[in-house]
C-alpha positions as CSV (number, residue, x, y, z in Angstrom):
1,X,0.0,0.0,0.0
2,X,2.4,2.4,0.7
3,X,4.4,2.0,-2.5
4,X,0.6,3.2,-4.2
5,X,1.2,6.3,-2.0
6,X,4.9,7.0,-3.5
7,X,4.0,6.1,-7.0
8,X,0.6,8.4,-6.7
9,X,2.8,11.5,-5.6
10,X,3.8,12.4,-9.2
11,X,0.9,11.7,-10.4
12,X,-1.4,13.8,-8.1
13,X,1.6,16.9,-9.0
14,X,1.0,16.8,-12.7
15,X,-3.0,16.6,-12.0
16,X,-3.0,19.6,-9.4
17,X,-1.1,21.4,-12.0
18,X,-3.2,20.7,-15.1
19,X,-6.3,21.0,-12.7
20,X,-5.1,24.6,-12.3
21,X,-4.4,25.3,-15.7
22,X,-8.2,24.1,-16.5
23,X,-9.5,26.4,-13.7
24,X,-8.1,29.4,-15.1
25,X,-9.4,28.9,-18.1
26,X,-13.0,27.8,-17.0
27,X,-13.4,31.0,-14.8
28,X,-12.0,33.5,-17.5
29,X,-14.9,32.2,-19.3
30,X,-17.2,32.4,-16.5
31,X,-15.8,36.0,-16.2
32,X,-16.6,36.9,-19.6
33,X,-20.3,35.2,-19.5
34,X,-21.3,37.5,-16.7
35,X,-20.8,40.4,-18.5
36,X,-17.2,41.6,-17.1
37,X,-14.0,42.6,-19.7
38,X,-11.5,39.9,-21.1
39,X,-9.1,41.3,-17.7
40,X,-9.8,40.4,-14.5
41,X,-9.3,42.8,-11.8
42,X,-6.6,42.4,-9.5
43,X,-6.9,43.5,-5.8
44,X,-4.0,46.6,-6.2
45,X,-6.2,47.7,-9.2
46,X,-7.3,51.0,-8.1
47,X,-9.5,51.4,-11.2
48,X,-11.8,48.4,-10.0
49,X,-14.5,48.9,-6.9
50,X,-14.1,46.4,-3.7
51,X,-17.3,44.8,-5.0
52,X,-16.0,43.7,-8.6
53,X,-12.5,42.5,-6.6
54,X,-13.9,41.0,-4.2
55,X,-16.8,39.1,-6.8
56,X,-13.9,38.1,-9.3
57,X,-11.9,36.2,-6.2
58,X,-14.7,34.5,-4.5
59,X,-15.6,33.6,-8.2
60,X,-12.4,32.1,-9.1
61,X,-11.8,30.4,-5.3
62,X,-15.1,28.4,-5.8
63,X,-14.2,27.5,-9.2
64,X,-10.7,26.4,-8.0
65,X,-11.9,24.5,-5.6
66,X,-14.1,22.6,-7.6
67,X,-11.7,21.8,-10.2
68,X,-9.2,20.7,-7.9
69,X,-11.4,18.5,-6.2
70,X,-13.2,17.1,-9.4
71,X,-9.5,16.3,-10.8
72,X,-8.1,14.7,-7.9
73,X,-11.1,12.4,-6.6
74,X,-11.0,11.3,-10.4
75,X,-7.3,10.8,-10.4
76,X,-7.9,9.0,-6.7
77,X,-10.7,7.0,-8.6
78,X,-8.7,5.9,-11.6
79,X,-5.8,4.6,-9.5
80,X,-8.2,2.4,-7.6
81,X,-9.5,0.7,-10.8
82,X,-6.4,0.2,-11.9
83,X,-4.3,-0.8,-8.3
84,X,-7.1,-2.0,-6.6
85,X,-6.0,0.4,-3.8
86,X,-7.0,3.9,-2.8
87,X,-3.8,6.4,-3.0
88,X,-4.4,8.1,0.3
């Protein structure tokens, strides 16, 4: 069991990175759907209001999250069909 756990760590490093990469693109897409420009404001923006800051990061924290946790239960998932044991 524990060698699943050494052999999953590369594994679960490439997914949290592509997971990422797939995040950022879902919410500048989300961005763009609800009406906001192609750039999304950053907190030291001083052109931007606190609300459209603040909306943009809870935005893109919840669809973080959600990716991230979508990609690596599927990556848990897969391992177990394939090992037969659950890369904890």
């Amino acid at each position: 069991m524990r060698a699943i756990k050494i052999a999953y760590k590369p594994v679960g490093l490439i997914l949290g990175a592509l997971s990422g990469l797939l995040a950022g693109l879902v919410f500048k897409q989300t961005w763009k759907l609800l009406g906001h420009d192609e750039h999304v404001p950053e907190a030291t923006d001083e052109t931007r209001t606190w609300q459209e800051v603040l909306l943009a990061a809870v935005i893109q924290g919840a669809i973080f999250a959600g990716v991230k946790a979508a990609v690596d239960r599927a990556g848990a998932t897969a391992t177990r069909r394939l090992t037969g044991t659950w890369p904890n």
